[in-house]
N, C-alpha and C positions, 0 to 999 in steps of 0.2 A: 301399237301399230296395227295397220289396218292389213284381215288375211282377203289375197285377192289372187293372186295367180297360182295357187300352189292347189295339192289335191285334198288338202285338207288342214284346219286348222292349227295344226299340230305338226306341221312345216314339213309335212311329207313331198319329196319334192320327185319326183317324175326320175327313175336311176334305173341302168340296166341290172343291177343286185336284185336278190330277190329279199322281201321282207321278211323275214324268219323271227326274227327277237323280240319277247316284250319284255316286259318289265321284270319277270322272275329268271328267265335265260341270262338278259343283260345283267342280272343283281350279280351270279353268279359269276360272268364273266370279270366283272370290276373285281371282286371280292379274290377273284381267282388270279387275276392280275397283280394283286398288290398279295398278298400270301408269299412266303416264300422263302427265300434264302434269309434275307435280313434280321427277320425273328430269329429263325433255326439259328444262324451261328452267328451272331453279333449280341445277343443280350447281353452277356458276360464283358464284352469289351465296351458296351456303355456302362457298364454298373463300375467297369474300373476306373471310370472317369469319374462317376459321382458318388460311388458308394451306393445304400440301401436304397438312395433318390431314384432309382433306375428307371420307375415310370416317369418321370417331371418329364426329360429329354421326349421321351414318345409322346407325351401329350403336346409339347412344342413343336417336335417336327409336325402330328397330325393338323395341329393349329396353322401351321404353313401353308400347308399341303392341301386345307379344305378349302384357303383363299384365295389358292391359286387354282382348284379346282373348280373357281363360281367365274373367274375369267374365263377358261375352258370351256364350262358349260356356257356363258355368252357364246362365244366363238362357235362351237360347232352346232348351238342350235340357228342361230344366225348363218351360216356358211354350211350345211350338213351333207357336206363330200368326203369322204375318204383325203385323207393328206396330210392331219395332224399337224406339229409346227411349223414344218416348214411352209404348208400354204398360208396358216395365220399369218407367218411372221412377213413371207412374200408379198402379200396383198397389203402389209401396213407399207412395209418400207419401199419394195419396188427394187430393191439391190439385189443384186444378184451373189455377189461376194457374199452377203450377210445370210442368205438362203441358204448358198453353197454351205458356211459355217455353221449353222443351226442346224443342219440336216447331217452331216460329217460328224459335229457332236452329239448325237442321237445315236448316229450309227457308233460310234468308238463308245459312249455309256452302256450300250450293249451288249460289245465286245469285254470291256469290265466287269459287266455286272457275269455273265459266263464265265468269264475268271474266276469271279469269286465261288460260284456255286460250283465251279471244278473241284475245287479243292476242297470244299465243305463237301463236296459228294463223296470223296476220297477219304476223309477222315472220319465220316459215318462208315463207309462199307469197311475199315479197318477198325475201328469199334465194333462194330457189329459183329465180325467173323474175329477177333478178337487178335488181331495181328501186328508186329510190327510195335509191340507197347513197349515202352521204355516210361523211367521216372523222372521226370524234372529235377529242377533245383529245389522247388519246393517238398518234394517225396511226392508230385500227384504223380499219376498213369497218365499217360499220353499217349501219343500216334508221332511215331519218327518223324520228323519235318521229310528228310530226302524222300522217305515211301510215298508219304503225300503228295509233294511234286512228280515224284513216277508217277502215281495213281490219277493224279489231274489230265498229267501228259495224254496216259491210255483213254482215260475219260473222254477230253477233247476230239482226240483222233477219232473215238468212237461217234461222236455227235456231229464229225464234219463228214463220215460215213454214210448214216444215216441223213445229214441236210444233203451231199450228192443224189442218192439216191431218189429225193424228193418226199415229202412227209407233205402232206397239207392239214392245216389246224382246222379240228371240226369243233361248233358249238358243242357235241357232247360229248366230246374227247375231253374237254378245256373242264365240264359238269365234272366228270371223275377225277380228273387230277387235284381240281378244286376242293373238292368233299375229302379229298384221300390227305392234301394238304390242311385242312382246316381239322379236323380229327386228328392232326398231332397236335395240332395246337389245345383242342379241348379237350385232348387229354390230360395236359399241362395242367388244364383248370382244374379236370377231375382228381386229377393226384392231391392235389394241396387242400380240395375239401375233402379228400377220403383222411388227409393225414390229419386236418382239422378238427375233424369226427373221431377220430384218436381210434381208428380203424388200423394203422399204420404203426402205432409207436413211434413213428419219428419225429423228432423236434420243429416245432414252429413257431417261430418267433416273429409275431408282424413290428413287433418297437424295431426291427432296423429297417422296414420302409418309410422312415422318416431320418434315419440317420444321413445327413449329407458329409462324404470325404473325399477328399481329391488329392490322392498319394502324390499330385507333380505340383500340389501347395497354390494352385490355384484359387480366386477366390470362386465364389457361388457363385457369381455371373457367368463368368467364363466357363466355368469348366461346367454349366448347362453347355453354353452356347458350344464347346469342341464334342460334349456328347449327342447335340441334337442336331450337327452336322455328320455324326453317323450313325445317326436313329435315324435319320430321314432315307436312308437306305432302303430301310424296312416300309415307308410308304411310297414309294416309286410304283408306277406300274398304272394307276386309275386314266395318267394320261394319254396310255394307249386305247382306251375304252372308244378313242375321239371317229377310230377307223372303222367301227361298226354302224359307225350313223346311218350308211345306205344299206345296210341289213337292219334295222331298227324298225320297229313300228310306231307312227306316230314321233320321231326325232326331239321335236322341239316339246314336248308335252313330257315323255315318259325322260327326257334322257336327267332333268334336274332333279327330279325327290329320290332317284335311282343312281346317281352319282353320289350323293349327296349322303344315302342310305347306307352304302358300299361304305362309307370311307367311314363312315360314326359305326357301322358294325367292327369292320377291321379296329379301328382304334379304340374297343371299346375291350377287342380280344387283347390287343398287345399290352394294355394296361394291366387286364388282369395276368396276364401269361406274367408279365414284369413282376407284378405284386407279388404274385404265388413262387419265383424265383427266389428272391429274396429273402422272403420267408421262410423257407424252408432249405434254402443251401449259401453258408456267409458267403460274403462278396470275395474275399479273396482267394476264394473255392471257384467259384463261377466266372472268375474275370480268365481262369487258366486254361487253357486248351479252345477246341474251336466245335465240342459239342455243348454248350452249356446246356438247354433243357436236357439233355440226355444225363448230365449228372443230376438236374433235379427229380426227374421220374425215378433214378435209381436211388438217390435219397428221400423222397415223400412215398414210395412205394415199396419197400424192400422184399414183402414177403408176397411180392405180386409178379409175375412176371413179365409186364411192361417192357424193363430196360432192354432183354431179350428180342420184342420186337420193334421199338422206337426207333435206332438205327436206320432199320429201313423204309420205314413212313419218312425221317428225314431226308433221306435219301432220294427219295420218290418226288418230296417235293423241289428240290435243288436241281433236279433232274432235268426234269420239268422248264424251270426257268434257262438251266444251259442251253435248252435244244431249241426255244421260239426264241431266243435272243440272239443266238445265231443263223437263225434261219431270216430272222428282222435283219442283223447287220448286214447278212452277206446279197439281201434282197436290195438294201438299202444304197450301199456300193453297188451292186449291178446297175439300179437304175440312175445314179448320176454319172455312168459310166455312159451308160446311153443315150442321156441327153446331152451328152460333150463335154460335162467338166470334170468327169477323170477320166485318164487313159484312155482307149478304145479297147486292148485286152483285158481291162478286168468286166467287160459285158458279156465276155466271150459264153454262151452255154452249148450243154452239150448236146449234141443230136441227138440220142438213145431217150436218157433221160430228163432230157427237155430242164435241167438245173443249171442256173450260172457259177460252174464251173472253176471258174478263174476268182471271182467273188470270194465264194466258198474257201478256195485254198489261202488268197489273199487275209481273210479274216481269222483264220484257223492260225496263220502265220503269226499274226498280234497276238492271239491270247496264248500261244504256245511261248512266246517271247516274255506277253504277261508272268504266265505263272512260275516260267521258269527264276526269272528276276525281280519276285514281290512275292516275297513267302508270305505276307504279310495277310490274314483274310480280311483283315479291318480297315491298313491301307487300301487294298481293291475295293473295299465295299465305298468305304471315302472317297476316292477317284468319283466313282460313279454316282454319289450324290454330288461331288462336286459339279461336275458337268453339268449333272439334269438342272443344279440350283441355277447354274447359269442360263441355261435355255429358258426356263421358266420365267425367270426376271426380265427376259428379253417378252415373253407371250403375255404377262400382263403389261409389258410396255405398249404390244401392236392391240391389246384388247382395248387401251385408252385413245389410242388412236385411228382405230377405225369405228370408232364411235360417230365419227362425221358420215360414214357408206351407212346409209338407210337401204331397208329392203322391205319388200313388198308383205314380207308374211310376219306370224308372231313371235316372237323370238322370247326367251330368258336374258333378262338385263340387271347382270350385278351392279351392287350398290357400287357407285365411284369409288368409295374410300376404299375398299373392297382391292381394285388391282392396282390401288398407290402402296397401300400397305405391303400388296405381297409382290409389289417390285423391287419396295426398300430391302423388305426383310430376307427375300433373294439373295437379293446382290448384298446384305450385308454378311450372309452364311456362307457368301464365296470368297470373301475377304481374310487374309493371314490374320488378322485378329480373333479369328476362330479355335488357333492352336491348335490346325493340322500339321502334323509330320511334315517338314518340307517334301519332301520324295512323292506326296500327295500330289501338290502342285506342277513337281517335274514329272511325274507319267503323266499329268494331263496334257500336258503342255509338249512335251513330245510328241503324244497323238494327233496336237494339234498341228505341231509341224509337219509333222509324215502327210498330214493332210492339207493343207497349205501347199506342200513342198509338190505332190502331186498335180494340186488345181494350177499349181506354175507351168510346170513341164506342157500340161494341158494345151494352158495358154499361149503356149511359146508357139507349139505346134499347130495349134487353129489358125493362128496369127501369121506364120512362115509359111507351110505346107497347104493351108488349106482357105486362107484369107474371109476366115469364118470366126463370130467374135462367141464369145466362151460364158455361157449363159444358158439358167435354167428356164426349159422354156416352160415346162407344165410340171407345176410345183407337185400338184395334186397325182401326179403317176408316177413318185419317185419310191418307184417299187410299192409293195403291199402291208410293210411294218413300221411306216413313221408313224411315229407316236411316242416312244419310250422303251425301256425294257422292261420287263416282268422283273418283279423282285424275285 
């Protein structure tokens, strides 16, 4: 395609944002994006699924996840505004309904994915200070379930505190969290080649990274497919990357070998982080509780004092993903509050500190409901790949479809096969034949009602009172965090 109206080859397109990010800021930022909760506290409940196979599931979900990240990258070097799915999916279909739905479930995948790292933040900071332990049925140490649901509780309220208040995310805020996040993970690495080196004493055994078992008698297919429907948890988060295109330099040039670069580094750590798990702590050690690296630095490192401060590196990083996920959801509801299809109190903000207010309390309301009613951290974490799998099957749907809107400048153009593929295999990893938990299905599915049930009341009301019809008018200003959640 020929560059003709733009300021530069490289689809720089004329925005009131200023251009701050190149290529090693944004590496960061993606890398930073997808880090997270998912690692921290789900390896052990993938590995329950398949035994010492524990990497296969992460290399599948990553395989997912980079096919639908080459739709993505079409889209927003093609279109490079601020607005993430829901302007994609807008400009294919033109429905408003189906806008409203994309953008509601973004927002409530969100408000899950904060759920989860509630509770994972809760069960590290009582490891860590060593409290609240009790023994299973198996004789491991644990963390009380009810202390955890307290500790989520105080958590939340503490992070709906702080989003009142107003926080705004700086590129080198995001640099630290990132590096502080990514440093537990290579610690991970560190541990199992210090134990390798026989530095450690402690046992390692790589012949069970090939042992495949699946204790609910599954055969090999499936019981991948119900693990890499909660391994893909752990690569959520690259599609938020989509909202910095008007801070980007050069958009359409830098934003494909830098997406692209993010997700082969991420997935290159979570394999080995997997490998090194396994190796060094058996699977029915690791499937137990809801720190699993934290029992493998205390097994691969004994005479080192790691385990001491691992706790709060995870900690840090789960943290992290609570506070921009809810600051994304509650922005996310404000602004389809404002453009008419929900309520008009939940736009409401506050005078002083200029935060939406009503949002904030509304969103805090869900995950306080979450956590109290899904002790579960691997349900929660499943919820929220379920949804995103859905949204995403929908973005390579509008990516083959606005393949007919030509534009003027050079874009990135995934190979066809490229988002037929990662629409099937979407929408086949949202499908019951995955052997999620039914209760899976029903949180989602009640979110979606609350949400529905809302855009109704909406409608009633524009329609009686104000004879105004209930439609998004500017996809692209539906608040400042469509895109995804941070893992």
């Amino acid at each position: 395609m020929s560059d003709t109206t733009l300021d530069t080859a490289g689809g720089e397109q004329e925005t009131e944002l200023k251009r701050v990010m190149g290529p090693k800021l944004l590496l960061l930022f993606i890398v930073g994006d997808i880090l997270g909760t998912g690692i921290y506290a789900l390896t052990g409940k993938v590995a329950g699924e398949v035994g010492g196979a524990v990497w296969l599931p992460f290399m599948v979900a990553f395989a997912i996840a980079i096919i639908t990240a080459f739709s993505y990258l079409e889209l927003v070097t093609k279109y490079p505004r601020a607005g993430g799915a829901a302007s994609f999916v807008h400009r294919a279909f033109e429905i408003h309904f189906i806008t409203f739905l994309v953008t509601f479930t973004v927002m409530a995948s969100g408000i899950t994915s904060a759920s989860t790292a509630s509770r994972a933040f809760a069960e590290n900071l009582f490891k860590g200070f060593h409290l609240f332990g009790e023994t299973n049925a198996e004789g491991q140490a644990v963390v009380n379930a009810g202390a955890i649901s307290i500790g989520a509780l105080f958590f939340i309220l503490l992070v709906m505190t702080v989003n009142f208040r107003g926080v705004a995310e700086s590129v080198k805020a995001n640099v630290v969290l990132t590096l502080i996040e990514l440093s537990g993970l290579l610690l991970v690495i560190f541990v199992g080649l210090w134990a390798v080196a026989g530095f450690s004493g402690a046992e390692v055994d790589f012949s069970r990274i090939t042992v495949f078992e699946s204790p609910s008698g599954k055969n090999a297919f499936m019981a991948v497919t119900a693990a890499t429907g909660l391994a893909f948890f752990a690569m959520v988060g690259f599609e938020d990357s989509v909202n910095m295109a008007e801070e980007t330099k050069e958009p359409s040039r830098i934003f494909p070998k830098v997406m692209l670069s993010g997700l082969l580094l991420t997935g290159l750590i979570y394999v080995l982080v997997s490998i090194t798990a396994v190796a060094l702590v058996p699977v029915g050690e690791l499937a137990q509780g809801g720190t699993p690296l934290l029992t493998v630095v205390e097994r691969g490192a004994p005479n080192l004092p790691i385990d001491t401060i691992y706790p709060f590196i995870a900690m840090f990083a789960v943290a992290n993903s609570a506070l921009i996920n809810m600051m994304m959801a509650s922005r996310l509801l404000y602004g389809m509050a404002q453009q008419g299809v929900l309520p008009k109190p939940l736009g409401l903000v506050h005078h002083g500190r200029q935060t939406p207010w009503a949002a904030i309390l509304f969103t805090t309301a869900l995950a306080i409901g979450l956590i109290l009613l899904v002790t579960s951290v691997s349900n929660l974490g499943d919820v929220t790949a379920l949804l995103l799998l859905g949204v995403f099957s929908v973005v390579n749907v509008a990516c083959l479809i606005l393949r007919k809107d030509t534009v003027s400048h050079e874009h990135f153009t995934a190979p066809t096969a490229l988002p037929v593929i990662g629409a099937l295999a979407c929408a086949y990893m949202v499908g019951p034949w995955t052997g999620r938990d039914g209760s899976v299905y029903a949180i989602a599915g009640w979110l979606l009602v609350i949400g529905v049930g809302l855009w109704a009341v909406t409608w009633f009301l524009n329609r009686a009172l104000y004879s105004r019809p209930t439609r998004i008018k500017e996809p692209e200003e539906l608040g400042t965090g469509d895109g995804g959640p941070r893992n």
